[in-house]
N, C-alpha and C positions, 0 to 999 in steps of 0.2 A: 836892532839890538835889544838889549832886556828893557830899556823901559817902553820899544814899541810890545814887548811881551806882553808886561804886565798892563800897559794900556786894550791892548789887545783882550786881554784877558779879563778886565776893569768891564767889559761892555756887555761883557755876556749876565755880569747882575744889575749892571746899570750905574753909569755914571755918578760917584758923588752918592752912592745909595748910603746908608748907615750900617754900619760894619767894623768889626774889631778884625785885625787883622796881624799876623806875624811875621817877619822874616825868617828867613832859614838860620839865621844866629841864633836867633829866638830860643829853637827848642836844640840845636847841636849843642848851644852852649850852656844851657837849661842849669848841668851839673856843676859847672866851676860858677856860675849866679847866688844858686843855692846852698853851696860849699861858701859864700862869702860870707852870703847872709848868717846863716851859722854858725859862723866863727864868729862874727860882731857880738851874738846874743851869749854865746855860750861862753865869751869873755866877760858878761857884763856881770859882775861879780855883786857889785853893788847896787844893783837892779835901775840906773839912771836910764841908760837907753830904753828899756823896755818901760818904764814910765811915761817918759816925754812922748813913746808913739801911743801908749793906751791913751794918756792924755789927749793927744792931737786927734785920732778915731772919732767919730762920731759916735754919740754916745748909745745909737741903736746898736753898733754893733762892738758896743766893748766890751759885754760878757761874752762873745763870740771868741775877739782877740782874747781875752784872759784865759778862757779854756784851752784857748791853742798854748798861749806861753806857760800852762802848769803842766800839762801836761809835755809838752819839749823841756821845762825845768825837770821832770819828775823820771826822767831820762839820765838825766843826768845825775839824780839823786840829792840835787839844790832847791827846792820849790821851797822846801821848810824856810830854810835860807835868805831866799830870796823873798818870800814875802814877808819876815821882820825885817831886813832892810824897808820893803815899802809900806811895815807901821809904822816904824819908826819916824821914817819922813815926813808921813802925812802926819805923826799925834805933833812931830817937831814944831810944824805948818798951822795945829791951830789957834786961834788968837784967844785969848784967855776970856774973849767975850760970848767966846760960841764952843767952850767947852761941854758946855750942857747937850750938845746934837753929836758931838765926835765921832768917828765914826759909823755916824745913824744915815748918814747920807750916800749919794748911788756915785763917791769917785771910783776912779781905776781902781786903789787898791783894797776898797769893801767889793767891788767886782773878781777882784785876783782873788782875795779872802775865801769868795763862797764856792768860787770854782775851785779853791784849791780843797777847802771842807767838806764837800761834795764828792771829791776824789777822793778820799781816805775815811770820808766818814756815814757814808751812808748805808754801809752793813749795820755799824754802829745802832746809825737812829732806827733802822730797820727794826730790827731786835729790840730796842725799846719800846715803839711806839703800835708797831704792827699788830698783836692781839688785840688793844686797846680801839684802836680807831676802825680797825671791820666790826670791833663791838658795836661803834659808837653807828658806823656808816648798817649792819645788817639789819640794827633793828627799827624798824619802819614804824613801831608805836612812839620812839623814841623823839618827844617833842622838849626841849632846851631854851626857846624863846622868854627873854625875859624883859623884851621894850613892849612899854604896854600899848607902845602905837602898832605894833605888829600883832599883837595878840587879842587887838578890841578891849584892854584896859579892865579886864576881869580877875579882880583880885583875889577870886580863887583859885584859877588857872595860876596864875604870876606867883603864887605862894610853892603852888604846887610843882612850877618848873624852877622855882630859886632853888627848892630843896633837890629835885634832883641836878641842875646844873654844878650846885658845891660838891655832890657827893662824885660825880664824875669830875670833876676838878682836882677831890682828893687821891682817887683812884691813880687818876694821870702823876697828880706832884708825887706820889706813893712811891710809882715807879722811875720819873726822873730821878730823884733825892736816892735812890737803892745805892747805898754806897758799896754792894757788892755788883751791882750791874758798874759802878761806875769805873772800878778795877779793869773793867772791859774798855772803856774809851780807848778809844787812841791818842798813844801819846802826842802826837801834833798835834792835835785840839788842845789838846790840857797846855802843851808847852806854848801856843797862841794864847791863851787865855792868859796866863804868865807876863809873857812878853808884855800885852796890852796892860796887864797888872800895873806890871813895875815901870814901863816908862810913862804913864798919866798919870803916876804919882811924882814920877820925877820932875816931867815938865810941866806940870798944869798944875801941881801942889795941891791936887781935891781927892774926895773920896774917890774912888778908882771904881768901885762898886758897880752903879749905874752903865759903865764903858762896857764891862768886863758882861754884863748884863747883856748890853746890845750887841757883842758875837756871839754869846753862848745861845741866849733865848730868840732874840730878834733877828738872828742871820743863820740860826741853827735849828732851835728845837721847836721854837713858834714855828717857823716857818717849814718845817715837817707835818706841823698834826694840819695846820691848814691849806698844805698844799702837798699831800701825801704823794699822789704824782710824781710829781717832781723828783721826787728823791726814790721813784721807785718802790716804795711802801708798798701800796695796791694800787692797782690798773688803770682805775680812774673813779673819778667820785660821779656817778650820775644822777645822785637826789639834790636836792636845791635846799630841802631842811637837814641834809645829813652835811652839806658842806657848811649853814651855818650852825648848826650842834660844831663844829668843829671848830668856829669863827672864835664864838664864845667860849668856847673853853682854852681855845689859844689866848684870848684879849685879858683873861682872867689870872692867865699866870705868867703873864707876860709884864702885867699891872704888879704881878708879888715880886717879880723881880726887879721893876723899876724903885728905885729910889722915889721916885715923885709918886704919892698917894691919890693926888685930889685929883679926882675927875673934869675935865672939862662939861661943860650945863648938857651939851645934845647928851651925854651920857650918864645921866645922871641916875639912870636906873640901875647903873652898877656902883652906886653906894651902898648898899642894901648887901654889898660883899666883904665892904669895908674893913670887918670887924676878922674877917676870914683872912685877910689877904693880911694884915698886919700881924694876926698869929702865925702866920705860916712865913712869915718875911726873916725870922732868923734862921730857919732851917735853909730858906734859900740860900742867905749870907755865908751860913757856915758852909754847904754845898758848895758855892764858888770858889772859899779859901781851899776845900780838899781837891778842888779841879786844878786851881793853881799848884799844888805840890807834886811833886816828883813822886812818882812810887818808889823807882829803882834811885835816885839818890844816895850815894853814900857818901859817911861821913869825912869832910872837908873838901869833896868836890862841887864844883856848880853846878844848878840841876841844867837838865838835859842835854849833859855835854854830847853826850853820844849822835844825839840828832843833828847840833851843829857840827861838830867838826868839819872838817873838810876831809872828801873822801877822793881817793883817788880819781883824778881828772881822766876823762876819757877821751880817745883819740875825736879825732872829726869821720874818721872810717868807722869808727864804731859806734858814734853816733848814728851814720848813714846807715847801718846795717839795722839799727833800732826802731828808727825813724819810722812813721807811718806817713807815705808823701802825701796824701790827702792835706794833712796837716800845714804843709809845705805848700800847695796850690791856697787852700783859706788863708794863710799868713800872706802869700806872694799877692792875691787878689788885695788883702787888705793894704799893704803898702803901695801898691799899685794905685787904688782907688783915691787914697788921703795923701800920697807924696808932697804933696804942693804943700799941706798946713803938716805936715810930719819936718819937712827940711828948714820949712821957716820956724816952728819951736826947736828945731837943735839947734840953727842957724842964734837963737834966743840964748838960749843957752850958755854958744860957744862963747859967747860975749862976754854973760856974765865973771865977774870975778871972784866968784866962790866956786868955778866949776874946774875942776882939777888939768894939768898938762894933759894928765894920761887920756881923763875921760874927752879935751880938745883935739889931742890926735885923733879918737877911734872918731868921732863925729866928722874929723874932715875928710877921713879914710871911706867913712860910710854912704855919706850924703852922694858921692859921684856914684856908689852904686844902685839907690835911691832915687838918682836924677834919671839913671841909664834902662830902668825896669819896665819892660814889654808888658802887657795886659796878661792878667794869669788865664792858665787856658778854663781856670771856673768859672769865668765872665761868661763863657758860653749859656752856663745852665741859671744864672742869675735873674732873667727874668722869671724862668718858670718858678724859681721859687721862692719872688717875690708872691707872686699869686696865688700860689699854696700857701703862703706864710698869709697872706689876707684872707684866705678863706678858712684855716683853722683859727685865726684871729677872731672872725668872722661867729665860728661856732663857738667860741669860749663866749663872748660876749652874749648869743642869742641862747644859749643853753640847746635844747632839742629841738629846734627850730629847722629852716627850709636848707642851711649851712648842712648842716650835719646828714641831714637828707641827701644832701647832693655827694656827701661824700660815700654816705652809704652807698648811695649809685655808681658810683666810683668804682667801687671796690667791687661788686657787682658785675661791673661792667670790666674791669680787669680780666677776669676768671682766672684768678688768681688760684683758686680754690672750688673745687669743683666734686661733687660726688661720681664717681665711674660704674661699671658693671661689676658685679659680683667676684671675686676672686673664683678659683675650683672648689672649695671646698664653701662657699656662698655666704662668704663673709662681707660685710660691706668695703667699700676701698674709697677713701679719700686723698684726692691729689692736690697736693700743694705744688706750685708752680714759682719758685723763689725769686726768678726776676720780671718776674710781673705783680710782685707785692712792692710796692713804692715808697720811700721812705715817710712819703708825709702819712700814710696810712698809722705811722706809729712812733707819730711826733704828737708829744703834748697828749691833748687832750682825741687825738685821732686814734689812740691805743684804743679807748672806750668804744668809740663806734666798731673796733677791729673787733674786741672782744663781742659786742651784740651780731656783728654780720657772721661769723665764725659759730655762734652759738645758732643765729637762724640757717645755716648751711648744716652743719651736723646734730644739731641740739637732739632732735627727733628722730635720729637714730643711734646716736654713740650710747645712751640707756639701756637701748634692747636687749646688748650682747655684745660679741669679740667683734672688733671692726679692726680694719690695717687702714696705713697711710703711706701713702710715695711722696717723698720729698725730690723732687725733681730741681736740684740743687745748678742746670747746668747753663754756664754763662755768665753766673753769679759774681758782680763786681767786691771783691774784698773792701777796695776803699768808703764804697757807698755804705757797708752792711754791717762793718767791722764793729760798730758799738752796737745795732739796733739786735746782734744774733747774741749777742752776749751779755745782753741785759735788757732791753725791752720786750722782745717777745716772751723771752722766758717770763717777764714780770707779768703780760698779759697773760701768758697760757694758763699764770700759776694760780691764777683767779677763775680758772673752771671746776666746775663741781666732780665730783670722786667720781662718777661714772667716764670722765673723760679717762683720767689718769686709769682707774681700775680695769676697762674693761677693752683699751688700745693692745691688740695682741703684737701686731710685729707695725715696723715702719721702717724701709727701707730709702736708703738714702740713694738716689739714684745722679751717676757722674760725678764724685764727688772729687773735691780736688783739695785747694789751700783752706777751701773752707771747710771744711769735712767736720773739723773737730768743733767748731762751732753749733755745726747745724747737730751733732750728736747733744751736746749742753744746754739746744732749743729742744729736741727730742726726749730730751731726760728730764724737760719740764713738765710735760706734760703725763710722763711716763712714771708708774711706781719703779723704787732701785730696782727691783726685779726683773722690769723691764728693758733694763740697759744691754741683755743679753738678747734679747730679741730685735736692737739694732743694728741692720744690717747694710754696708756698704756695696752699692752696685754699681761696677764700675762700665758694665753692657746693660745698653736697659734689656735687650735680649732677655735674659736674667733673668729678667720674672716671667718669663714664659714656664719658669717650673713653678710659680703660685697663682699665674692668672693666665687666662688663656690668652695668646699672643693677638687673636682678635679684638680683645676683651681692654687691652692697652692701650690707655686713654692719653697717652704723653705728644706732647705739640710734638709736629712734624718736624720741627726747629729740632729740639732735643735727640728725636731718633739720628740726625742725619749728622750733627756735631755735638762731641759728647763736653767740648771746653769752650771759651769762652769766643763771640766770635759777635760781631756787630751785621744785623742787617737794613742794607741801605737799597736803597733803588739808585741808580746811577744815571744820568742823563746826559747823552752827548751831545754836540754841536745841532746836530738839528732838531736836540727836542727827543729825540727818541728813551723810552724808558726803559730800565733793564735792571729785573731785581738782582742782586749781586750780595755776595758775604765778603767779607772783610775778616781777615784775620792778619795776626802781628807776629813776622818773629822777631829775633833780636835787634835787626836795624833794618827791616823793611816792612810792604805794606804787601798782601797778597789781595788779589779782586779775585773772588769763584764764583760759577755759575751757581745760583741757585740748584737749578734742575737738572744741567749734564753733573754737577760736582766736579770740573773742572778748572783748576788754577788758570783763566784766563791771562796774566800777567802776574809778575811783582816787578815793584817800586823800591829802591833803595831809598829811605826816610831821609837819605842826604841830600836828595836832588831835589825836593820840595824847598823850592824858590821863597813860596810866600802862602801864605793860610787864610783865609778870608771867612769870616763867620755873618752872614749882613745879620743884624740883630732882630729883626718881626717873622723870623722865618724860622725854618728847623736845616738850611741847608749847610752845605761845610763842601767850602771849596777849596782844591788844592793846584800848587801852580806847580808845574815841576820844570825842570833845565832841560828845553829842547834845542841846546842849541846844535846836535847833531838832527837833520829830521829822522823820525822813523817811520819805519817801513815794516809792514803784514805781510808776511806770510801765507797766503792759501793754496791748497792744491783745487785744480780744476776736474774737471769732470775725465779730461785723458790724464791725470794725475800727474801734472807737471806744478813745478812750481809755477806761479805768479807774484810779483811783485808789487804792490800798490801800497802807493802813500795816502796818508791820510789828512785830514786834515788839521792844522795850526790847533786847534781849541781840541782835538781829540786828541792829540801828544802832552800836551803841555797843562791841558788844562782837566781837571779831575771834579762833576758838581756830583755831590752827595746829598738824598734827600733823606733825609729820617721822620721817625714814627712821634717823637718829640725832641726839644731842646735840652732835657736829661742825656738821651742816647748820642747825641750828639756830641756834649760834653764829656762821655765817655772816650768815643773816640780822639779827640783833642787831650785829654789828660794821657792817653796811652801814647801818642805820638811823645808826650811831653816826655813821662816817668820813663821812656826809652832815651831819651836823650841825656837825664839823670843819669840811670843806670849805665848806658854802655856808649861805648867810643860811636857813632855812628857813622865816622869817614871811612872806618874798615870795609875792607871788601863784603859783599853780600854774605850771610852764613851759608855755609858750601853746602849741596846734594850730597848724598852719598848712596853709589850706585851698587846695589846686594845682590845677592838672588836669596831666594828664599827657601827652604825647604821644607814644604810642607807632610803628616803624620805619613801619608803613603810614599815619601822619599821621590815625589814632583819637585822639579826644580823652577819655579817663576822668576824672573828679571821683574824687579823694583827697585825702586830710589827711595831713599827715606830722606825726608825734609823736617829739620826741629822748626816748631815753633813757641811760642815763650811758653803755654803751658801745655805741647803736645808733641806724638809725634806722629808726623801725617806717612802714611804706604801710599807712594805713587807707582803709576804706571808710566812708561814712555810719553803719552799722549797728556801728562798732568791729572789726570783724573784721579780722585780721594778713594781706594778701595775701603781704606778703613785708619781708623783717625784711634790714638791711643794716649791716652792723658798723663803724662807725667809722673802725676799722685798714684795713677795706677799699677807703674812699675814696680814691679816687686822687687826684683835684682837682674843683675845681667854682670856677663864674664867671659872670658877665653870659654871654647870649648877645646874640649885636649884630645878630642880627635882629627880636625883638623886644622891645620898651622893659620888657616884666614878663615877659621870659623868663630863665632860669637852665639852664645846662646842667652836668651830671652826670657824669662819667665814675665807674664801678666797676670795680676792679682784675681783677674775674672777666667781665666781660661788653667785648667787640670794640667794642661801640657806646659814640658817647653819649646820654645821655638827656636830654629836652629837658621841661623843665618851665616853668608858665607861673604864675607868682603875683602877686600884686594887690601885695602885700604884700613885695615882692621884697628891696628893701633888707635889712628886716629878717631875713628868711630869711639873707639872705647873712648875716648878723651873729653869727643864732644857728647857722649850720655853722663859723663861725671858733671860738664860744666853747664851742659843743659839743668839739669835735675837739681846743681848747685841753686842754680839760677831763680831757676822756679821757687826752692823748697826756703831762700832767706836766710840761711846757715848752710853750716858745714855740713859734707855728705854724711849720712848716717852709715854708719860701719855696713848696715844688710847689702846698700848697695855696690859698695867697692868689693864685697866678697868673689872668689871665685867661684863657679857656677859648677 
């Protein structure tokens, strides 16, 4: 029966091994899980639930949860909202002994705070501070040290860096204080600054000043100029004296905005500012009262009604439609991992008697869904990036040390990026290879090393003259990439010198698909506006066979052969034997193809996967599937008769997958998941559809066309891929009006159009509307429902 299966099954990784594992409820029912959870938070008006779980989190990873829950609030168009409800709470919470630290300390809601300020305000501080601090970071004579234990206690030097450390301090408060830059703030900063105002005056009955101080300077502007990073300013700081030139100048006007003057003894060398810092301390005062006021206020409304009101409530489908599930796998992993101390604080709660009926239902409504929650499928990739997360740990701490070395080697050893041979007309070509750049390459302080290994790859020749770039975009995970294409790399690129931007002629984006538009906004980073027209999308890398000679193209063999997205594994059966294979997804099943014939060996219906097995020190992913019919092969013999032959138990049923790492692996596990999200998966397999085709000299060929999520594969009787067409790539398709079961075709890469003839036509047309839906995350765009 199934559990001699899954015993059966249990023996091939070994008994009792260490492993996360799923059921088939797991991920079919994946959608009405996270359709729950969802509703719990996007009811939680008053922000209690999402409190008591940031609370319960441990606290390494509650700026993790608070980025997920601002951004799922900022969906909804309640973050503003919902984080004064959680000032409120917390100024309510503190005791009138420990007013003086308010808000200075690392709870959930100074964590929800910076992520939410950090999402609406870091164009903001950009533009403020960004001329300033590449001042501060370019100039290499520029020395600011003013402890005279640093400096060997020479009170020439020490005179001569006080003076220039005030005047770069006045420089900086010049431009904070600009109350025509300040017109630019965003109103949610100013209206948090407010909120903070008026209730520490309310509850705490003291000057409010100081409070109002530590989100403006201490959770905002301090924390920009000294960790410019962060907030995407510039790229990375890699001098050791330009980040403390920065320390100092942050510590200096961080001290004018504090209420408390007197220095602590270890600092005593900053007395000697004393006299600076209290001339400049009412400008700061009055600074904070115009951040506190309303621009658009008018007379006898309250200020910023407009921010609060309440805006129309949105469905849970259009939430879904919004949603980035990435989001959804880090939220699910994080309840997943803390349940046990997450159910016992509601469970605390529920008790209490200041905690409302309403908010006692949604917690006993909750906690069984809570109790019930399978391992999120991003457990898979979690140890890798603990170890990443150590080793760029690793390099903050060592500064340019053996860390950052190994990473450069990394990156290197990737080839990620690579120089090619000359184009026709002997221009240089560099190739970027999008999924073999890894996200920790351009986490933190890993940007810096990206930006030096990029500059020793091309540095020494992008000066010379016109070069191009191939952006080989194909296979490219949106969930992994979706922030780093949209704002880190551009942030890196944008810190190369004018020879990069000036003298890049063309860069072609080669298979591009959902991400197209992204990787054009990474391309326009580097590119002068000018250049925006010289980006071009290639949807056959063929295609540059009219700027580079076809031998001369330098694109992974991967890329030629699949132009969307497609996982490769090596597959192992029962006796050990190895067999590299691709994997690709349609709507609710699983396809294995030859590497080398290109042919679709089998599909799997996503429904018949029994159970999921990930053992944890490995990179493999094993899948169990429903044999309880046996199957039976197929082959013809040498006098061309059929033969029948069974196989055996662990070759039906049992499916091992070895990958190149536990990222790629994780891949596949989130795509089984986001399919079960997304679509019914009990439904029958998504159908063939058998054409002929007619090709420019009026040949007729027999093919099947098979969707898959982001493609559509040309079969032949025999399953073999003649040629594979990306979704993004379709331009339009429609009746043709010459014949009654004709369909014509256009592809954005090819001058023609194609003329197809199907039996079955209506429905064909039905499944390219819902395919192409599918894919594209909205509604069909009008080009493609046109007729042809």
């Amino acid at each position: 029966g199934k559990k001699k299966k899954m015993r059966q099954g249990s023996e091939l990784w070994g008994e009792g091994a260490s492993q996360t594992s799923w059921s088939s409820s797991d991920f079919l029912d994946c959608g009405s899980t996270y359709n729950s959870i969802l509703k719990f938070f996007m009811a939680d008006d008053d922000g209690t639930l999402t409190r008591i779980v940031g609370e319960a989190i441990d606290q390494t990873e509650q700026d993790l949860y608070a980025s997920v829950m601002v951004e799922m609030s900022e969906y909804e168009g309640k973050g503003l909202r919902l984080l004064r409800k959680l000032l409120r709470f917390e100024i309510e919470s503190i005791e009138q002994s420990l007013k003086g630290s308010a808000l200075r300390g690392n709870s959930f809601c100074t964590r929800f705070e910076t992520a939410f300020v950090k999402n609406v305000g870091s164009n903001y501080l950009k533009k403020m501070l960004e001329p300033l601090i590449k001042n501060v970071l370019n100039d290499d004579t520029l020395f600011l040290e003013v402890d005279p234990m640093k400096c060997g206690d020479q009170e020439r030097i020490l005179e001569k860096n006080r003076k220039l450390l005030r005047e770069q301090v006045s420089l900086f408060l010049e431009r904070i204080l600009d109350r025509n830059l300040l017109s630019e703030m965003p109103r949610e900063i100013r209206a948090i600054a407010d909120e903070i105002d008026r209730e520490t005056r309310k509850h705490l009955g003291d000057d409010s000043n100081n409070i109002v101080a530590g989100f403006l300077m201490l959770r905002y502007i301090s924390t920009g100029i000294v960790i410019p990073e962060s907030w995407r300013i510039v790229a990375g700081v890699s001098s050791a004296s330009g980040r403390r030139n920065l320390v100092l100048i942050a510590k200096i006007i961080q001290n004018i905005a504090n209420s408390k003057m007197k220095q602590q003894n270890k600092e005593d060398y900053m007395s000697f500012f004393s006299d600076f810092m209290t001339e400049s301390r009412s400008q700061m005062l009055n600074w904070f009262q115009d951040v506190c006021s309303d621009p658009l206020q008018s007379e006898g409304r309250e200020k910023w009604t407009d921010l609060y009101k309440n805006r129309p409530s949105i469905s849970l489908e259009e939430m879904k439609g919004k949603l980035d599930l990435q989001l959804m796998f880090t939220l699910h992993r994080l309840l997943y991992t803390y349940k046990d101390r997450i159910s016992n604080a509601l469970e605390s709660c529920n008790r209490s008697r200041s905690t409302s009926s309403r908010m006692k239902r949604t917690i006993a409504e909750f906690i069984p869904t809570l109790t019930a929650l399978c391992a999120s499928p991003e457990i898979a990739r979690k140890k890798g990036a603990i170890s990443r997360a150590a080793e760029l740990e690793s390099i903050r701490s060592n500064g340019t040390g053996d860390s950052e070395s190994q990473l450069f080697a990394l990156m290197k050893e990737s080839k990620f990026l690579y120089q090619g041979p000359a184009d026709k007309i002997g221009r240089p070509i560099f190739y970027i290879i999008a999924d073999r750049l890894r996200p920790e390459f351009v986490e933190g302080e890993g940007g810096l090393t990206l930006t030096v290994f990029i500059d020793s790859v091309m540095g020494q020749v992008v000066g010379n003259g016109p070069y191009a770039v191939v952006a080989d975009v194909s296979r490219v995970s949106i969930q992994t990439w979706k922030s780093h294409l949209h704002s880190t790399l551009p942030a890196v690129f944008s810190s190369f010198g004018r020879s990069y931007r000036k003298n890049v002629a063309d860069i072609w984006i080669v298979h591009p698909g959902i991400l197209s538009s992204a990787i054009v906004n990474f391309a326009c980073s580097i590119a002068s506006t000018k250049m925006k027209k010289k980006i071009r999308s290639i949807y056959d890398w063929k295609e540059l066979s009219k700027f580079i000679d076809t031998g001369n193209v330098m694109l992974p063999d991967s890329s030629r052969e699949f132009i969307t997205k497609y996982h490769q594994v090596i597959k192992v059966n029962s006796k050990g034997k190895r067999q590299n294979r691709i994997i690709k997804f349609t709507q609710n099943s699983i396809l294995n193809i030859d590497e080398k014939s290109r042919k679709i060996q089998n599909e799997k219906a996503l429904s018949s996967i029994e159970a999921i097995f990930c053992p944890k020190d490995s990179t493999e992913l094993v899948l169990q599937f429903n044999a309880s019919e046996p199957l039976r092969e197929k082959k013809k013999t040498m006098f061309s008769k059929l033969e029948i032959t069974s196989k055996p138990f662990e070759d039906i049923a049992i499916r091992r997958y070895l990958f190149e790492n536990q990222q790629d692996r994780a891949d596949v596990l989130e795509d089984i998941f986001m399919s079960g999200y997304k679509h019914d998966l009990r439904q029958p397999l998504t159908e063939d559809f058998k054409v002929v085709k007619i090709n420019k000299a009026g040949k007729k060929q027999d093919r099947i066309f098979k969707f898959t999520v982001d493609s559509l594969l040309n079969l032949d009787d025999t399953g073999k891929i003649h040629s594979e067409f990306s979704l993004g790539g379709i331009e339009g398709f429609g009746e043709d009006s010459f014949d009654p079961n004709g369909i014509c075709l256009k592809i954005k890469s090819e001058g023609v159009m194609r003329r197809i003839v199907c039996k079955e036509k209506r429905r064909l047309l039905d499944k390219f509307r819902e395919a192409i839906n599918n894919y594209k995350g909205d509604e069909i765009r009008e080009e493609y429902l046109k007729i042809i």
